[in-house]
N, C-alpha and C positions, 0 to 999 in steps of 0.2 A: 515110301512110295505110296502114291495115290491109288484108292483099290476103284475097280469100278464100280461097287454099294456109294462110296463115297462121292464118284464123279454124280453119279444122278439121283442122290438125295438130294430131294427138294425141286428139281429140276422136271418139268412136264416131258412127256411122252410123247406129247400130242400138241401143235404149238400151229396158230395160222402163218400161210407163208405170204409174202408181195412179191412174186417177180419180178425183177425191171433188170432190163440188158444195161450192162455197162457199170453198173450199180452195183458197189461192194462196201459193205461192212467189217471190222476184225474190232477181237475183242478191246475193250477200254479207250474205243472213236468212239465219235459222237456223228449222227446221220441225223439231220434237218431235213423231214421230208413234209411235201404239200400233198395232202389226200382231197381229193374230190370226187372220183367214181363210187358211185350207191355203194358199189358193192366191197369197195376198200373202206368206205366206212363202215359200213357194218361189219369188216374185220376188224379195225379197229376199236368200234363197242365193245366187240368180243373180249378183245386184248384187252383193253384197261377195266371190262369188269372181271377179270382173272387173278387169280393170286399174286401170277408171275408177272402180269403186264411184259409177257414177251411176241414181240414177231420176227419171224426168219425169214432174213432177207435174201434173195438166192437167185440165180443169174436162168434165163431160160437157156436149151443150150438148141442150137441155129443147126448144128450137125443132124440133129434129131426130133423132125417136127411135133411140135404140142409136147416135147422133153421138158424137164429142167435139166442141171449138173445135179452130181450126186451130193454136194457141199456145200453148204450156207452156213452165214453166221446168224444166229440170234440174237436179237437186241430188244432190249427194257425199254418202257417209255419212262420218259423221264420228265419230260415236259408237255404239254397237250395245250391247245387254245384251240376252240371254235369261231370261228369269225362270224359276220355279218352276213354273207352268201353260201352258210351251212360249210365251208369247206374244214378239215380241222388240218389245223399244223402242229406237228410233232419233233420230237427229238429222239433217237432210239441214243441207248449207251449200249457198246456191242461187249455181248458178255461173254460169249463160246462159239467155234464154228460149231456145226453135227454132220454129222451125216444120215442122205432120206435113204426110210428104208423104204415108204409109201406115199402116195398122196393121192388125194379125193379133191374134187370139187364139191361143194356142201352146196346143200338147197336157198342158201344165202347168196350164192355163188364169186364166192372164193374157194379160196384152196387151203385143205387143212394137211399137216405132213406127219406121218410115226418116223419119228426121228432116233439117233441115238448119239450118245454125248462122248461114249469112252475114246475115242481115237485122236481128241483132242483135248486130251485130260488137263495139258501144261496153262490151259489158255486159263482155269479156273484156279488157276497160281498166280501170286505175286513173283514175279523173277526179277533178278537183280541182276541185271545186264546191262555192261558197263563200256559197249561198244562206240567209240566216236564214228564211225560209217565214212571214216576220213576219204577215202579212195570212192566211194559211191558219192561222194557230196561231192567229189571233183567230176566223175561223171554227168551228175545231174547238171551242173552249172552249163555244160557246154548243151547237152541235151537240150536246156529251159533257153537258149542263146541261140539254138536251133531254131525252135518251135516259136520264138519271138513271145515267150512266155515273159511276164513280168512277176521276180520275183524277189525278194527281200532276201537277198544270200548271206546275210548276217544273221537273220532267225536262221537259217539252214546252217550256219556254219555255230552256231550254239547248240544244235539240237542232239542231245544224246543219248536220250531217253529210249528205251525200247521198241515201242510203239513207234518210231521215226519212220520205219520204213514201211508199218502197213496206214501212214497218214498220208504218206507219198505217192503210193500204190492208190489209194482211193482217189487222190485229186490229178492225176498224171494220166493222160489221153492216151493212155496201151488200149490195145486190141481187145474185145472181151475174154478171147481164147487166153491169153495172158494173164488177163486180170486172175481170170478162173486158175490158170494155174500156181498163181503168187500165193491166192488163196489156201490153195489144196495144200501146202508147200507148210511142212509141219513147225519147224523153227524156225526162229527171227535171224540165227546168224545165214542159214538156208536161204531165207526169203531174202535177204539182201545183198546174198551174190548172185541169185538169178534174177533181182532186177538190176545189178549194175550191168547182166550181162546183155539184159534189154533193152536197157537205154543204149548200152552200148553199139548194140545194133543198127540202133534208129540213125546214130550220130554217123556210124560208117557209110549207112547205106544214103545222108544226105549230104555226106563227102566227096562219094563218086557220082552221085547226079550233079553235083556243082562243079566235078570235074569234066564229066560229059559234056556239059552245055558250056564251057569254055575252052 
């Protein structure tokens, strides 16, 4: 077993955060974001002159003004370009969720978080899960046939890899409340029966409006 010395060896304390609603990260995606505000640049600076090159990306929460949720995931840069009009484009690789125990706004003004790593120990594991998500990938299909989504059901119906259901979870138009909670949601077999229970919802609930209106 994983000791907590060991979850946060090596691992900062203290890590800048970017709020953005709707916007989720989980460990081993990859998040292409466009920075342009002064003041996300200069968190950025921060970040890639740091050991870790990490930011935590973390949802504001709407229940509780000027809040965040208590949960976010951390992600590495990976890749960095500056363009022509100062803006810089990145790539984070998400490497752990944490949970905040603090946060400040710094005289930079962003937001810096005292974090902590152990409640999500599994995420700094290789797991070897060998689930085909058969029954969520028949959900999904009618859900994306819903939503008039266009999608390649042949990559989805190959996809077996672990990380399937929080790539799904990032690019799939749930609620933030949701998202936050797919998030908080500590295993992958977990996380992917409360979204088929999601999607499933959305499908019932665009059943009986197209039964009402006929």
């Amino acid at each position: 077993m994983t000791t907590n010395n060991n979850i946060d060896k090596g691992l900062p304390k203290l890590i800048p955060l970017f709020p953005l609603e709707g916007v989720l990260m989980f460990p081993d995606t990859y998040l292409p974001l466009n920075i342009f505000e002064t003041r996300y640049l200069e968190m950025i600076n921060k970040a890639i002159s740091s050991k870790s090159r990490l930011v935590g990306m973390i949802q504001p929460n709407n229940s509780n003004q000027n809040k965040l949720y208590n949960v976010g995931c951390a992600g590495k840069i990976i890749k960095f370009e500056e363009t022509e009009d100062k803006r810089y484009l990145i790539t984070l690789k998400g490497l752990s969720r944490f949970e905040l125990i603090s946060e400040n706004t710094n005289r930079k003004n962003f937001k810096e978080a005292q974090i902590k790593w152990d409640r999500f120990s599994q995420d700094l594991e290789k797991l070897n899960i060998n689930e085909k998500f058969t029954s969520l990938k028949s959900s999904l299909k009618k859900y994306f046939k819903i939503k008039n989504i266009k999608v390649n059901f042949e990559v989805i119906d190959k996809c077996n890899d672990y990380n399937f259901v929080d790539q799904i979870t990032m690019i799939c138009p749930l609620a933030f409340e949701e998202k936050q909670l797919l998030l908080e949601t500590i295993s992958i077999s977990k996380r992917g029966d409360l979204l088929q229970s999601i999607i499933e919802s959305y499908a019932s609930e665009e059943n009986i409006s197209q039964i009402v209106k006929h």
